[in-house]
C-alpha positions as CSV (number, residue, x, y, z in Angstrom):
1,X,-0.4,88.9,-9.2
2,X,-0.5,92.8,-10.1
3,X,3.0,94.3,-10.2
4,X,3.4,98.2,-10.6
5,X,6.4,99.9,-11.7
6,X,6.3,103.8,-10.1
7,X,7.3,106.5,-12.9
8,X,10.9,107.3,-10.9
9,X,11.5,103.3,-11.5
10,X,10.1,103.4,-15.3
11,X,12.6,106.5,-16.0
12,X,15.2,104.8,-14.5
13,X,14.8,101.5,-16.4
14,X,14.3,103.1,-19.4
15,X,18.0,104.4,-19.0
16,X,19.5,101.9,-18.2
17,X,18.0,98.9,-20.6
18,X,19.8,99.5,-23.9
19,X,18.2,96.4,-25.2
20,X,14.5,96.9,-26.1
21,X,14.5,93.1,-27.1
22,X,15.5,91.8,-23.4
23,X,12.9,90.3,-21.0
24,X,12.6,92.2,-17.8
25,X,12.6,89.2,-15.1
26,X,11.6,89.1,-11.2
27,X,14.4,86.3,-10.3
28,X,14.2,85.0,-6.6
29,X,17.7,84.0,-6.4
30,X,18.8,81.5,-3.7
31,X,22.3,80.6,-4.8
32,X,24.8,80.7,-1.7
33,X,21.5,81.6,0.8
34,X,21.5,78.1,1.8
35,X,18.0,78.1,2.0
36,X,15.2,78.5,-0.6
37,X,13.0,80.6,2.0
38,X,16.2,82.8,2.2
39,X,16.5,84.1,-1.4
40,X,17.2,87.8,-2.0
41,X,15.1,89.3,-5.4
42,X,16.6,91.0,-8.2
43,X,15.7,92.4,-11.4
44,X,17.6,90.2,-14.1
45,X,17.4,91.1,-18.2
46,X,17.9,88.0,-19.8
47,X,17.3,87.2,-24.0
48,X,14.9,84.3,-23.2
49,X,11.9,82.8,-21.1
50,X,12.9,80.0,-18.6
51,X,10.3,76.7,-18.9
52,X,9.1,78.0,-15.5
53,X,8.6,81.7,-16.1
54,X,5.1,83.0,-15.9
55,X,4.3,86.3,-17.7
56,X,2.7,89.1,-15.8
57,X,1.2,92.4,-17.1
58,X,2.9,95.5,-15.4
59,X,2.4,99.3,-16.1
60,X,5.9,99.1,-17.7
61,X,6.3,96.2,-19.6
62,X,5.9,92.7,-19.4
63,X,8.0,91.0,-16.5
64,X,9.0,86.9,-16.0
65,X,8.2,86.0,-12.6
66,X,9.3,81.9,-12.1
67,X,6.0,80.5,-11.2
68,X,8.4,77.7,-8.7
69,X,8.7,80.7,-6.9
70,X,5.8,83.5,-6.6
71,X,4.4,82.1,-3.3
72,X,7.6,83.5,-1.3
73,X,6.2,86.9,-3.1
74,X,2.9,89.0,-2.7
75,X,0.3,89.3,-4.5
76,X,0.5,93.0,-5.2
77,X,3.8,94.9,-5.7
78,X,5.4,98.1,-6.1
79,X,8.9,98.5,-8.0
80,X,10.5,101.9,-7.1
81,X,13.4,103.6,-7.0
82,X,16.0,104.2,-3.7
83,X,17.6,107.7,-4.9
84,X,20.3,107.8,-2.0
85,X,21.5,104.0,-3.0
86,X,20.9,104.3,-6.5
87,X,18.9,101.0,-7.0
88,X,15.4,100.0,-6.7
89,X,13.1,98.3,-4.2
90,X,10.6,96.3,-4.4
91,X,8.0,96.5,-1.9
92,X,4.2,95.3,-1.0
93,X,1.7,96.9,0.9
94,X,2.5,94.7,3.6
95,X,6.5,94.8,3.9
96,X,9.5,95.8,1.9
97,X,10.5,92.3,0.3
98,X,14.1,94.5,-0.9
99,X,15.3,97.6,0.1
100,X,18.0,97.4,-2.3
101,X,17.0,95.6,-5.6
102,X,19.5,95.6,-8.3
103,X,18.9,95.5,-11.9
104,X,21.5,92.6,-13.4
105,X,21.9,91.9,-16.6
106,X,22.1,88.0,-18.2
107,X,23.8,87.4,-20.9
108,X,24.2,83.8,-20.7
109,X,23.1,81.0,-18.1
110,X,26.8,81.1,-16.5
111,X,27.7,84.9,-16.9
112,X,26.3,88.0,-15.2
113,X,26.3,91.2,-15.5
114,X,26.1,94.1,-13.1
């Protein structure tokens, strides 16, 4: 999987994470979608590796992916930013897989962020 982080979306990041020590993470969130082929991405920081995380080489930095779910992603992606909405997207050569990915951060299991 090659995932590629455009210079807007580095800048970006780099404002926003104030914690150099967080893990950047690709989460496929399903909770309240009813269905696990209905999940919705997002960019989560969180302190630690889940057991299911995979690690995957970026441009940027390092980014969790949770290997349960990479086969509802493609192989090759593009993290940008939407300046007009003020949040990124992730898209693929093929499709836009989120026009409007937020960047949430974790700082438990049971509490998030915005």
């Amino acid at each position: 999987m090659k995932v590629t982080f455009t210079d807007r979306a580095i800048g970006k990041l780099q404002s926003q994470i104030t914690n150099p020590d967080k893990f950047l993470k690709l989460k496929y969130d399903t909770d309240g979608c009813g269905c696990v082929v209905s999940g919705v991405t997002a960019l989560w920081l969180v302190d630690e590796e889940d057991e299911d995380d995979v690690i995957v080489e970026t441009n940027y930095r390092p980014l969790l992916l949770e290997k349960s779910r990479m086969v509802f992603l493609d192989d090759t992606m593009t993290i940008d930013v939407v300046e007009t909405a003020n949040c990124f997207q992730l898209r693929s050569p093929n499709q836009i897989l989120n026009p409007r990915l937020r960047l949430v951060e974790v700082s438990d299991a049971n509490e998030l962020k915005a």
